[in-house]
N, C-alpha and C positions, 0 to 999 in steps of 0.2 A: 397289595400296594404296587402299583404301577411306576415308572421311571421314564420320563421325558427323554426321549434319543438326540441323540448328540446335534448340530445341523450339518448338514452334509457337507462335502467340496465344494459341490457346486453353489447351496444359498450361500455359504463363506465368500465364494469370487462375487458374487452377484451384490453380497452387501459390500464387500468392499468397492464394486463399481462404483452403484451408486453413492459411496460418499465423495468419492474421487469424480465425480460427474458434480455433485454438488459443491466441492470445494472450488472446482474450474468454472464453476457458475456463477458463483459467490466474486472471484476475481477479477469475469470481465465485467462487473458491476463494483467494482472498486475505483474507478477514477471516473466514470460518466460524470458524475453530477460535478466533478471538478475540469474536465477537461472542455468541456461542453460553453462554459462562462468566456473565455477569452477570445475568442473569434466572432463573441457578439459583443465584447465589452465596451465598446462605443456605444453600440444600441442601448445596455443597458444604462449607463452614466447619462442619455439622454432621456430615457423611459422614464425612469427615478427622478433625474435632475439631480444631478450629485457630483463632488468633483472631484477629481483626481485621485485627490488624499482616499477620499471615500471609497471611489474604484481600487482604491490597493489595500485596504481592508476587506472588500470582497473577495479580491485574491488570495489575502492571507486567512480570511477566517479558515477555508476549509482546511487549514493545516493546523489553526489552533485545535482547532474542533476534532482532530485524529489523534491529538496530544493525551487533552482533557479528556474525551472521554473513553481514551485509550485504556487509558489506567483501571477504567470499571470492568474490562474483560475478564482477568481471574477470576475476580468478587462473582460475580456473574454467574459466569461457566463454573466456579464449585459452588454455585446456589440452586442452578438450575442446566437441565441438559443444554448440551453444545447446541443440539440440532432446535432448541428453541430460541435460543440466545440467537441466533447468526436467522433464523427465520424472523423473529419480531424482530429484528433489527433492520433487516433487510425490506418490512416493510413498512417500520418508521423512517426508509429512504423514500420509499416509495410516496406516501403522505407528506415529507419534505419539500420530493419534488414538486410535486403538485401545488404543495403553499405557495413556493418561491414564484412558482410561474403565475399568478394567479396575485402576487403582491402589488400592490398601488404605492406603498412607500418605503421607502429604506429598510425600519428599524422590523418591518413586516418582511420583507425579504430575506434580513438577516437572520429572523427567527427561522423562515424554512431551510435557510442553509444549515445551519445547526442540527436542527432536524435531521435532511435530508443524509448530514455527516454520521449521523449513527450507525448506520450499515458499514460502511466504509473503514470508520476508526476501529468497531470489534472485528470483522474482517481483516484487518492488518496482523493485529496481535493475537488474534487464536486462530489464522489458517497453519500459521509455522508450527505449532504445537502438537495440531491434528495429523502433519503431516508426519511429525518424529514418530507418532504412536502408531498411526495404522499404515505407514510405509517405508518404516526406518530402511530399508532395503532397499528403498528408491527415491530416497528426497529428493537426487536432482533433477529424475525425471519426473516428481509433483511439483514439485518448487519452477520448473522448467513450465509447465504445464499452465500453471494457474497463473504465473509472471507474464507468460504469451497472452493469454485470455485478457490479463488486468490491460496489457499494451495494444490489445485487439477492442477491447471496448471503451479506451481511451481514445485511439485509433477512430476509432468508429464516429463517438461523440464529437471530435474537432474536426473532422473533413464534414459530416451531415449538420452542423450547425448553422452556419450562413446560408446555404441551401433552404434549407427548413426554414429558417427565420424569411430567408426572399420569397419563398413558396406563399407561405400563411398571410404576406403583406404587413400592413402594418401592426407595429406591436407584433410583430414576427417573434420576435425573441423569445416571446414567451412560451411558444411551441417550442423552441428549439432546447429549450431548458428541460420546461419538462414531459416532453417524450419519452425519458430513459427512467421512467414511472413504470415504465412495463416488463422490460427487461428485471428489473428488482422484485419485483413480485415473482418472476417467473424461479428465479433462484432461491425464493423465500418459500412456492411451493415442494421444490426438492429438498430443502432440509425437512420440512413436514413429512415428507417422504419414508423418512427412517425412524426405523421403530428401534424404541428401546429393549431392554432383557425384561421380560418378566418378574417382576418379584426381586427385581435390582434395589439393593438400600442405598437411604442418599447419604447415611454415616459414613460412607467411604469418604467423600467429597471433601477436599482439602483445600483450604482457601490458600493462594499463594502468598509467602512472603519475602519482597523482594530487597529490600535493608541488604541481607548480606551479599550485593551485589556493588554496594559500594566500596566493594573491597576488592574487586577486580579489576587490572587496568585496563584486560583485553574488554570487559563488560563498558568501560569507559571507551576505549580506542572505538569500538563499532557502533556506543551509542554519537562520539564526535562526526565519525563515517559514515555513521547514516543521517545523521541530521544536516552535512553539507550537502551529500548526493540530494536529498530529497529538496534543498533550498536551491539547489540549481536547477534539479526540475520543475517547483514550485514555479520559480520565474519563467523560464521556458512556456511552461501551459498559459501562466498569467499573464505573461508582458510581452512575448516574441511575437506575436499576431500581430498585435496595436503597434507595436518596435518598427514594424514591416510594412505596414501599412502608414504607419506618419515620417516612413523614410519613402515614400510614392509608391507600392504595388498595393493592386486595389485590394479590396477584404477577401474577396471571394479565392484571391492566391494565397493571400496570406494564411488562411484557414486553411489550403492546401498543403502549405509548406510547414504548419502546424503538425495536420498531419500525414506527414511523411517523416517529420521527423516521431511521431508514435511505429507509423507502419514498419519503417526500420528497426526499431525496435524487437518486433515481433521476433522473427526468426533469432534477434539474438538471444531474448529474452528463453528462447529454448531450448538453444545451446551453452550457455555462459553456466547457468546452473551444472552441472553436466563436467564440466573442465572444472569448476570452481570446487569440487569435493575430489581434484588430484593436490593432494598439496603443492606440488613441485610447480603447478601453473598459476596459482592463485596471485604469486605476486607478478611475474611476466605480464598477466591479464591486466593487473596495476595500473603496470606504467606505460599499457597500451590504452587506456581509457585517462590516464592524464594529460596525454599526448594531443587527442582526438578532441578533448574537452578545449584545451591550450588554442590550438590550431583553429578548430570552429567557433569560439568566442572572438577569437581576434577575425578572423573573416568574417564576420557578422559584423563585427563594430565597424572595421574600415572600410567593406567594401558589400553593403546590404542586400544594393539590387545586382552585385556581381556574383553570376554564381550561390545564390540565396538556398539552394537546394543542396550544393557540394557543403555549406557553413551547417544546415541542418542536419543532413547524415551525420557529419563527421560529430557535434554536439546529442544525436542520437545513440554514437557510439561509445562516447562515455559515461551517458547515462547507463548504461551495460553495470553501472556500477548498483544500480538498483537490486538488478538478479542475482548479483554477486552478493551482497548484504546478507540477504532473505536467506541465500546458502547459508552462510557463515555463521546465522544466528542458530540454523541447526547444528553445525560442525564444530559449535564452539561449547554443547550442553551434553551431558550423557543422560538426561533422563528428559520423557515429555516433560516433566512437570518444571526441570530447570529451564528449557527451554521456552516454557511461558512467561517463566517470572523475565528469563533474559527478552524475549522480545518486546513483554510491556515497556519494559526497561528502557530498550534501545528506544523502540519507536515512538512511545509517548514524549521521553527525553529530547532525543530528536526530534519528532513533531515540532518541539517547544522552540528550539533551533532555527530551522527549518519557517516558523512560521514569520521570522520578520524579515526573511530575505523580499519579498514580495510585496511586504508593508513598508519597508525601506527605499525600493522603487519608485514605489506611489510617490511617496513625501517627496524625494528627490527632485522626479519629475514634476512636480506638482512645483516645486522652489525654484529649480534652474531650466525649465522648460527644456529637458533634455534627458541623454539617454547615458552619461559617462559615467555617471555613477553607479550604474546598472553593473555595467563592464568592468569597473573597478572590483564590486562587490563579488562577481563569481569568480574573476581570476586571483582573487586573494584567495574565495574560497577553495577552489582547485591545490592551490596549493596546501591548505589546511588539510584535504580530502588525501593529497597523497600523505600525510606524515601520520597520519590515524590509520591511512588504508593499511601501511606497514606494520603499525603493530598490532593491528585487527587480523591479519594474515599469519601470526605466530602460532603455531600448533601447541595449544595450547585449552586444557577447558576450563570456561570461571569455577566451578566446582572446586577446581584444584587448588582457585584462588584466593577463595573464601579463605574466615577466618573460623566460619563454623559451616559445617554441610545445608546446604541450600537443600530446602524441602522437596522427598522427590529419590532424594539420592543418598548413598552412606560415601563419609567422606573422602575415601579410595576410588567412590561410585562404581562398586561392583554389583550393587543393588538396587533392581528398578522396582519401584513401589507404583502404588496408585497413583495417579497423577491429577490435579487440578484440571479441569477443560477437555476432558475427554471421556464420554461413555462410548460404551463399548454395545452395537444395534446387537441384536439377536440372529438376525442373520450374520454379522459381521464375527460375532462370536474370538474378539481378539485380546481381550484383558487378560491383566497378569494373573497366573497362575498362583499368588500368593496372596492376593485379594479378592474380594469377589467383584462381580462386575458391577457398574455403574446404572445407573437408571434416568 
């Protein structure tokens, strides 16, 4: 009788590389296909033939679409491996994109938005989960990591879009959409990449449930916190371009100054993680991002073509509130598996949130042939952002909050179990000692 040797150090670094190369892969393929639409959204409203209202449903769907089929990620990932889930997803963006570019009418467009959202929404709610399991020792520098990448290829999408679209001439747009067909594949081949445990049963696999989360207020504080942050960025991608351009600078700045306010992002996006796992800075960082939000909303509105670059930085920096979230949702769980249910939780919720800021716009504009309402809508929302951001920031875990232990966890949460959304590769060799691993 023969006995299989343990895997070494070394495959143990190497698998956990490559998941950590795949999770940061997965990221910067997290907002292409959304950030990509609004620096051609004129071309497209005229491609289509569609108005206003319909353009701000464009905007908004990709936010409904990260809600709804948010919620399918546990279900999911305990039916089937992480690394298959987040690969066929990744290249049902891939086939999205393609439709959408490739659409002649609306309700066909729509359909590959939809589509193309399926990568994106599972990618939201099982990267935070993957992260607690196989790098609880480094969240902020994965959460830092993959936050950069998601602002890098957001980054990337809204400065290369007007370009691309002027390049290819007419019906430009439709390159410019979908281009980022390639990048999604290429992240859906490194989850294929990783191999499961041998002889892994799939009886471990716990489906999450997330009910007893209704009984946490901090699970409430950071799903209200994150569904304003992400409706201020939602409008940002969707409406500051066109905002820019029908206050006089041509499209080809506007997409500039699009992205600049993503490329800003970046570096903070890999620092903010990082400070945000000290308690004692979490709230300082607050009400340094309400501030920046305040101050660059109100310079945007009064003064567009003044300084249009200092109004984007400084609204770049309180989007900072995004990397802080993504921290919190680890900070706030003691096990992967609470950790999943709380990110469905937050982000689908808030997706839900999040999704009429954008649609709200459209109409507005669409009614009073203008932009005040825009303006009214984020700086109420700022203020909503700071009264959640404080009690999302309470040291505190929803476990603690429950009224019965969330799956995952014993109600002290001195014990980590299997968790929902996470196997554990063969090289990676990191599942609990009290379970066996995953498959």
């Amino acid at each position: 009788m023969t006995r299989t040797a343990p895997p070494s150090e070394t495959s143990h670094r190497r698998g956990l590389a490559l998941i950590a190369v795949a999770i940061v892969l997965t990221g910067l393929n997290l907002r292409t296909a959304v950030t990509s639409v609004g620096p051609v959204l004129e071309e497209i409203e005229n491609g289509l033939g569609i108005s206003s209202g319909l353009a701000g449903l464009i905007t908004s769907m990709p936010v409904l679409c990260f809600a709804a089929i948010g919620f399918a990620g546990p279900a999911l990932s305990a039916r089937f491996r992480d690394s298959h889930v987040l690969a066929g997803a990744l290249s049902a963006m891939a086939a999205g994109l393609v439709l959408r570019s490739l659409a002649g009418e609306f309700s066909l467009f729509l359909a590959g938005t939809v589509v193309a959202m399926v990568g994106g929404a599972l990618g939201n709610v099982l990267l935070p989960s993957l992260v607690k399991r196989y790098f609880p020792g480094r969240t902020g520098l994965l959460v830092g990591a993959y936050s950069t990448a998601l602002g890098l290829g957001g980054a990337s999408a809204a400065v290369a879009a007007q370009p691309i679209a002027d390049a290819a001439g007419g019906g430009g747009w439709r390159w410019a959409l979908g281009v980022w067909a390639v990048p999604a594949l290429v992240a859906a081949a490194a989850w294929l990449g990783i191999r499961a445990t041998p002889g892994a049963s799939r009886s471990t696999h716990t489906a999450v449930r997330m009910r007893a989360l209704v009984h946490s207020r901090t699970a409430l504080a950071l799903t209200v916190f994150f569904g304003v942050q992400a409706l201020q960025a939602y409008i940002v991608i969707g409406w500051s371009a066109q905002y820019l351009r029908d206050s006089g600078l041509s499209a080809a700045t506007a997409g500039l100054l699009l992205g600049l306010n993503s490329v800003v992002g970046l570096p903070l996006s890999a620092v903010i993680p990082s400070l945000t796992v000290r308690p004692r800075l979490q709230r300082p960082l607050l009400v340094a991002f309400v501030v920046a939000y305040v101050v660059g909303w109100l310079g945007l509105w009064r003064s567009p073509t003044t300084a249009p670059w200092l109004w984007m930085t400084l609204i770049a920096v309180g989007m900072g509130t995004f990397a802080m979230v993504l921290t919190l949702i680890g900070l706030r769980a003691r096990t992967p598996e609470t950790t999943a249910a709380l990110s469905t939780v937050v982000q689908g919720w808030g997706y839900v949130l999040a999704g009429f800021g954008p649609l709200l716009v459209g109409v507005l504009r669409g009614v009073t042939g203008g932009y005040t309402g825009m303006f009214v809508l984020v700086l109420a929302g700022v203020a909503v952002l700071a009264v959640a951001g404080w009690f999302a920031t309470r040291q505190v875990y929803v476990d603690d909050e429950v009224d019965r232990p969330v799956p995952g966890g014993s109600p002290t949460g001195t014990d980590v179990l299997e968790s929902a959304g996470a196997e554990a590769p063969v090289i990676a060799h990191v599942s609990s000692d009290t379970a066996p691993p995953r498959g």
